[in-house]
C-alpha positions in Angstrom: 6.5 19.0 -1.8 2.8 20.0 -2.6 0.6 16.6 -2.8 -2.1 17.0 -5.2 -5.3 17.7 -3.4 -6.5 14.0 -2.3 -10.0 12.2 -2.8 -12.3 12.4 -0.5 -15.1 9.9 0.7 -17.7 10.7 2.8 -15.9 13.8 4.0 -12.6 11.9 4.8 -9.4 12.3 2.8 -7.9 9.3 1.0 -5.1 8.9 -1.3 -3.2 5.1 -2.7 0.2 4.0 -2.6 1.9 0.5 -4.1 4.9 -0.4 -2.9 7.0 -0.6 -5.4 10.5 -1.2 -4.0 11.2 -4.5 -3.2 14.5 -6.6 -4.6 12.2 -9.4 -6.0 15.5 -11.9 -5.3 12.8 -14.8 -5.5 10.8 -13.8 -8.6 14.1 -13.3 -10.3 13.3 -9.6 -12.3 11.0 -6.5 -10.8 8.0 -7.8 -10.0 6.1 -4.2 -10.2 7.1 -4.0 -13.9 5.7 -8.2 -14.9 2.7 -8.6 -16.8 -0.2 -10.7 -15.5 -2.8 -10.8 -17.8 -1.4 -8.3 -19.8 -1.0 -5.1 -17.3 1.7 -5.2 -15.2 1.2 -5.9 -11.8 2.1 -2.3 -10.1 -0.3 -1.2 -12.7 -2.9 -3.6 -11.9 -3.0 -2.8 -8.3 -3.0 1.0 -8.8 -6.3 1.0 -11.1 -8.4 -1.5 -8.7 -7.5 1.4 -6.0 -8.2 4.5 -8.0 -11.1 3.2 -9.2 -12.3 2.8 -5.8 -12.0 6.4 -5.0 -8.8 6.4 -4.0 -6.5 9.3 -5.0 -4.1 10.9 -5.8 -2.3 7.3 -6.4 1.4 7.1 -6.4 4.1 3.9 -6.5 6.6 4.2 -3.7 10.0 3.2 -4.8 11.1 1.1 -7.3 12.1 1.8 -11.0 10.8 5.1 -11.7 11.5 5.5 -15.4 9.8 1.9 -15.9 7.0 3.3 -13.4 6.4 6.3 -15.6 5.9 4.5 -18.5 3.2 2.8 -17.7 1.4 5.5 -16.1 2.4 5.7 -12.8 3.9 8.3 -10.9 6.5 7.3 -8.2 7.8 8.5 -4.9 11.3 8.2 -3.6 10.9 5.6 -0.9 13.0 7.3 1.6 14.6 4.4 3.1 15.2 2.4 0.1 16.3 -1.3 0.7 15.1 -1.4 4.4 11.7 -3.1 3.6 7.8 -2.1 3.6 7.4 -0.1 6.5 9.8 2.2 4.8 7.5 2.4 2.0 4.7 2.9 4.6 6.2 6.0 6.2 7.0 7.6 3.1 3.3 7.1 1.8 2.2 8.4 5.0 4.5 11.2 5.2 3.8 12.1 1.5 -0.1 11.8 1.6 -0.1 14.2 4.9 2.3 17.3 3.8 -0.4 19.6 3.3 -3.1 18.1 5.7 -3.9 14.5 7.2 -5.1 11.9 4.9 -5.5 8.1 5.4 -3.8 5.9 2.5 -4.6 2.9 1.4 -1.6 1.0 0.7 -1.2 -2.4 -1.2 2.0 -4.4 -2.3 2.4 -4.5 -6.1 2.6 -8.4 -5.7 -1.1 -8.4 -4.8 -2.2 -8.5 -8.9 -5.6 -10.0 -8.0 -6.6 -7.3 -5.4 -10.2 -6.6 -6.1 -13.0 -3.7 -6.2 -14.9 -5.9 -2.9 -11.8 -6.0 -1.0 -10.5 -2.2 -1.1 -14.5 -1.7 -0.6 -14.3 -3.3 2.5 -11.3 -1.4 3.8 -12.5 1.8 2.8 -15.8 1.2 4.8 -14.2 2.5 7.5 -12.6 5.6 6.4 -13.9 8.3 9.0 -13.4 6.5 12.1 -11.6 7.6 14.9 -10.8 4.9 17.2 -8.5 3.4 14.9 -4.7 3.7 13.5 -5.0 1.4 10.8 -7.5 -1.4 8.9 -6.0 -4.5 8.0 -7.1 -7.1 5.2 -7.5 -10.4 6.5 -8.1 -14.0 4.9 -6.5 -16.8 6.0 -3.7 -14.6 8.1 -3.2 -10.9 8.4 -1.8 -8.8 5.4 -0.7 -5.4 6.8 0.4 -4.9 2.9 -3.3 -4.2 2.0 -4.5 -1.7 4.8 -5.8 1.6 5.2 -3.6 3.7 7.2 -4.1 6.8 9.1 -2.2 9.5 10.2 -2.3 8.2 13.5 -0.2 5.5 12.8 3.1 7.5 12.3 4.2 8.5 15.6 4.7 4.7 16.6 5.6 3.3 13.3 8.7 6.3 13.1 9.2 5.5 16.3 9.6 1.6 15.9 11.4 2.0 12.6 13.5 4.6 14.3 14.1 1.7 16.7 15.4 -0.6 14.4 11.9 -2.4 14.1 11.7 -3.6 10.5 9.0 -5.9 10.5 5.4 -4.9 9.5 3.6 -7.4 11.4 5.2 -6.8 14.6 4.7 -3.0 14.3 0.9 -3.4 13.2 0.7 -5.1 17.1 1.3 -1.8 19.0 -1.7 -0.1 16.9 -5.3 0.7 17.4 -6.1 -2.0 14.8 -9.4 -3.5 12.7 -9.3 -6.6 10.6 -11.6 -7.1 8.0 -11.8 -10.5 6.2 -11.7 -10.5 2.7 -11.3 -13.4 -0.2 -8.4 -15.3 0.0 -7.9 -14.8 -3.7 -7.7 -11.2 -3.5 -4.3 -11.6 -0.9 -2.5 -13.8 -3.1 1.2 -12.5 -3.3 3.2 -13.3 -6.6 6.6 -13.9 -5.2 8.3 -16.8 -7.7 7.5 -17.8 -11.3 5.3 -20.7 -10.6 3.3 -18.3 -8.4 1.7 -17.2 -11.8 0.7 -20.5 -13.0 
């Protein structure tokens, strides 16, 4: 698979990915495909990232036909069901066939993600002591972070392990937190979540 030549800022490679995958058990219907404000979420996050000079932008997973229609292009999460760092991988793995980029990668249930935050991750694009850059408010949220290459050895390794959780994985990494508004890591998990 040939990836579409990524984006580059200040000389570094950088392409997007939303996970789009989940089961969405709590919110009770896809949560990448429900309007907030009008756009639906999956959607939402995708432009705020784009338009930071992020790109190519893909979703990872999910509904693909629902994807498409609203302008996104999606990407076979290759371990479907067994969580984010699934989705992760694949982005990774994706975004690197043809040579090494960093991706910034943001769950589709983050609809109020904003220009400041991916700004503030994307700071750090170029650095070399790092695996990955983390959003941080009131607690960590590996599901808005700029990854780099780096990173797969031990996340493969770890998922190859059996490890499924992101936040223990993120632990064995070279990794930089940067706080960010709270209101920017709200997830959308449940109807009332929206209110």
């Amino acid at each position: 698979m040939t990836v579409p030549t990524p984006n580059l800022i200040n000389g570094c490679a950088i392409a997007g990915a939303v996970l789009t995958g989940g089961a969405s058990r709590r919110m009770g219907r896809d949560k990448a495909l429900l309007e907030v404000a009008g756009v639906v979420m999956a959607r939402r996050v995708a432009d705020v990232i784009r338009a930071c000079g992020c790109g190519p932008v893909v979703a990872i997973g999910g509904d693909a036909a629902g994807l498409a229609a609203v302008g996104l292009v999606s990407i076979t999460d290759r371990w479907p069901g067994e969580g984010p760092l699934g989705g992760i991988l694949t982005a990774l793995e994706w975004a690197s066939v043809d040579s090494p980029t960093c991706v910034l990668v943001v769950a589709t249930d983050l609809p109020w993600l904003d220009a400041a935050t991916v700004g503030a991750l994307i700071a750090h694009l170029g650095r070399t002591d790092v695996d990955v850059v983390a959003a941080r408010s009131d607690r960590l949220e590996p599901l808005c972070a700029l990854w780099w290459p780096s990173a797969v050895a031990t996340l493969a390794g770890r998922f190859a392990g059996g490890e499924r959780a992101v936040h223990r994985v993120i632990t064995a990494l070279r990794c930089h937190e940067v706080t960010v508004a709270p209101r920017a890591l709200t997830n959308v998990n449940t109807p009332g979540d929206l209110d």
